[in-house]
C-alpha positions in Angstrom: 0.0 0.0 0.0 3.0 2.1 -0.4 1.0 3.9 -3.6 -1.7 4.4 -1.4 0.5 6.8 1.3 2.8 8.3 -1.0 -0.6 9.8 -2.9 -2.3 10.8 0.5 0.8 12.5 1.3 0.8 14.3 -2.0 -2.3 15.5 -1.6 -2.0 16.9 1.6 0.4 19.1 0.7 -1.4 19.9 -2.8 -4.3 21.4 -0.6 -2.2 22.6 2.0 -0.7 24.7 -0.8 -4.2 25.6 -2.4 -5.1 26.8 1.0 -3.2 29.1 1.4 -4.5 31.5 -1.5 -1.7 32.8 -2.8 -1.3 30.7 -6.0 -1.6 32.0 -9.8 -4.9 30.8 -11.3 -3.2 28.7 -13.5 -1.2 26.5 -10.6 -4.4 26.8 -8.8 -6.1 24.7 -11.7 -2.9 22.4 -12.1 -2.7 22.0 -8.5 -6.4 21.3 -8.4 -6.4 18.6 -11.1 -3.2 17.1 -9.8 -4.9 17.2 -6.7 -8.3 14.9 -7.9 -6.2 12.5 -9.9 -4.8 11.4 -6.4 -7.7 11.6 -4.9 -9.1 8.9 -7.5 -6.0 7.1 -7.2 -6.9 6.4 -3.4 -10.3 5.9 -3.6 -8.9 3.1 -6.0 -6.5 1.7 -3.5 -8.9 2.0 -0.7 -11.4 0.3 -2.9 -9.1 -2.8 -3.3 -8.6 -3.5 -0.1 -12.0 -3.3 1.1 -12.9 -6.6 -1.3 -9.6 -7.8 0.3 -11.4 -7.7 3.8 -13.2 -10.3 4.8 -15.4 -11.6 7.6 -15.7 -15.1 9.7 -19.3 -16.2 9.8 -21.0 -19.1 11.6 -22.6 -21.8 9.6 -25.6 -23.9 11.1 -23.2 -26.6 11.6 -21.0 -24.7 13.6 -18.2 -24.5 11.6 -16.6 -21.4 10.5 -16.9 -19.8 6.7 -14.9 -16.9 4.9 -17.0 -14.6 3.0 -16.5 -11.2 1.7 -17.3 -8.3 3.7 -20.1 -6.1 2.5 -20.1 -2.7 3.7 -23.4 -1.9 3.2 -22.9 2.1 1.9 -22.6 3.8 -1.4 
């Protein structure tokens, strides 16, 4: 998951830098788009290891099953 912190880490400094106002319109925009490629790139990484998790469930014969984890949301 190395991908995964190296882009969050980018990206807090790409807003840190976009908050502080004082960037030309044109590295706002660059910033900005840099900014919601990485944001896509984590969603993707985060995405990925959600259907890597998965949870222990309790048959009827009382033994133990793996099945995928479901979250439920979006």
């Amino acid at each position: 998951m190395a991908q995964f912190e190296e882009a969050m880490q980018k990206l807090e400094t790409i807003l840190h830098k976009l908050e502080q106002g004082d960037l030309a319109l044109e590295e706002s925009v660059n910033l900005f788009e840099q900014g919601m490629q990485l944001a896509h790139t984590c969603r993707k990484e985060l995405d990925a290891a959600e259907g890597r998790i998965q949870k222990l469930v309790a048959r009827r014969d009382g033994e133990l099953a793996v099945e995928p984890f479901e979250s439920g949301g979006e």
